[in-house]
C-alpha positions in Angstrom: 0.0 0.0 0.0 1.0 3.8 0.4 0.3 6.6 2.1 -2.9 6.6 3.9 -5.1 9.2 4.6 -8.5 9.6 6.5 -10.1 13.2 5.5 -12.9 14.3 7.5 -15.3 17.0 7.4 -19.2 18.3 8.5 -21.6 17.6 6.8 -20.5 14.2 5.5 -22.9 13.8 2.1 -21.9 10.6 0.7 -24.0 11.8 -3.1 -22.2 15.1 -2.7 -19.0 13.7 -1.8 -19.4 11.3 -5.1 -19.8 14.1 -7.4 -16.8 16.2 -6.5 -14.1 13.3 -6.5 -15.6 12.3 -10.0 -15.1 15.3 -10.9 -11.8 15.8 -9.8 -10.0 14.1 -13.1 -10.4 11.3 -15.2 -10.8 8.3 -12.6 -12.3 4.8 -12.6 -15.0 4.5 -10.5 -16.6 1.1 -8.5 -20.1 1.4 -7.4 -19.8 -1.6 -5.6 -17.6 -0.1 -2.4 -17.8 3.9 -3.7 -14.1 3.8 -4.4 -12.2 5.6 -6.7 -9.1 5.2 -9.2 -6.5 7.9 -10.4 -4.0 7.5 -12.5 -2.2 10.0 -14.8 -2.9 9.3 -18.7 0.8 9.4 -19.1 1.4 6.9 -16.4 3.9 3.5 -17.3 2.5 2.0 -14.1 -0.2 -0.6 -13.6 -1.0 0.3 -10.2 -2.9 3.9 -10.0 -1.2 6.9 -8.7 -4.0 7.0 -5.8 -7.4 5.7 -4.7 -9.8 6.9 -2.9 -13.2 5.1 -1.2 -15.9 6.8 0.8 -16.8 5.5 4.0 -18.6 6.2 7.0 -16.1 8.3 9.1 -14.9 10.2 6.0 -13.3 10.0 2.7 -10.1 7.4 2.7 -7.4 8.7 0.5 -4.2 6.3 -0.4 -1.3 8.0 -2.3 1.0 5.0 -4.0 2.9 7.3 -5.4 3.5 8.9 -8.8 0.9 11.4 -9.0 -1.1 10.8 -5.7 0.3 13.7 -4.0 -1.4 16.1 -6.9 -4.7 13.9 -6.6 -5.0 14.6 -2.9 -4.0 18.3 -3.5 -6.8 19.0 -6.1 -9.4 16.7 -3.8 -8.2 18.6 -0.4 -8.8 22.1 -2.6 -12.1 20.7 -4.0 -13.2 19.6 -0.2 -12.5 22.6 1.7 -14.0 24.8 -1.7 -17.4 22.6 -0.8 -18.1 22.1 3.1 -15.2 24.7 4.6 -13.5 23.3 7.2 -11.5 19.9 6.5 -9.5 16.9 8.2 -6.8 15.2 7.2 -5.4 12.3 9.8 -3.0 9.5 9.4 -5.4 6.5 8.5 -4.9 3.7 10.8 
């Protein structure tokens, strides 16, 4: 894995949440557990750059490197652009 992240914020609206991380760039999405792929078009790697899942505490965020960091930039930007006030822990 890589660098895990647990962003929380009030209030937590799962549909809302949805529509701003697809929107964030190009991303593969499963309905099945709400979790998100990103990887750069550009990318050599098989593995995306970071994923993110919605869950009931907040929105987990795993940067595995390449690009992750600018994926949790534009999602941190597009979180505290939304609902204000934002939280980003260490996920354990």
């Amino acid at each position: 894995m890589g660098i895990e992240y647990l962003i929380q914020f009030n209030p937590f609206e799962s549909a809302e949440v949805e529509k701003i991380i697809s929107r964030l760039a190009p991303c593969q999405e499963n309905q099945k557990d709400l979790s998100f792929e990103f990887k750069k078009p550009d990318s050599s790697e098989d593995r995306p750059d970071a994923t993110v899942k919605l869950m009931s505490e907040g929105v987990y965020f795993c940067d595995q490197g390449g690009h992750g960091r600018e994926f949790l930039g534009k999602l941190i930007t597009a979180m505290i652009s939304h609902f204000g006030a934002v939280t980003i822990q260490e996920f354990e």
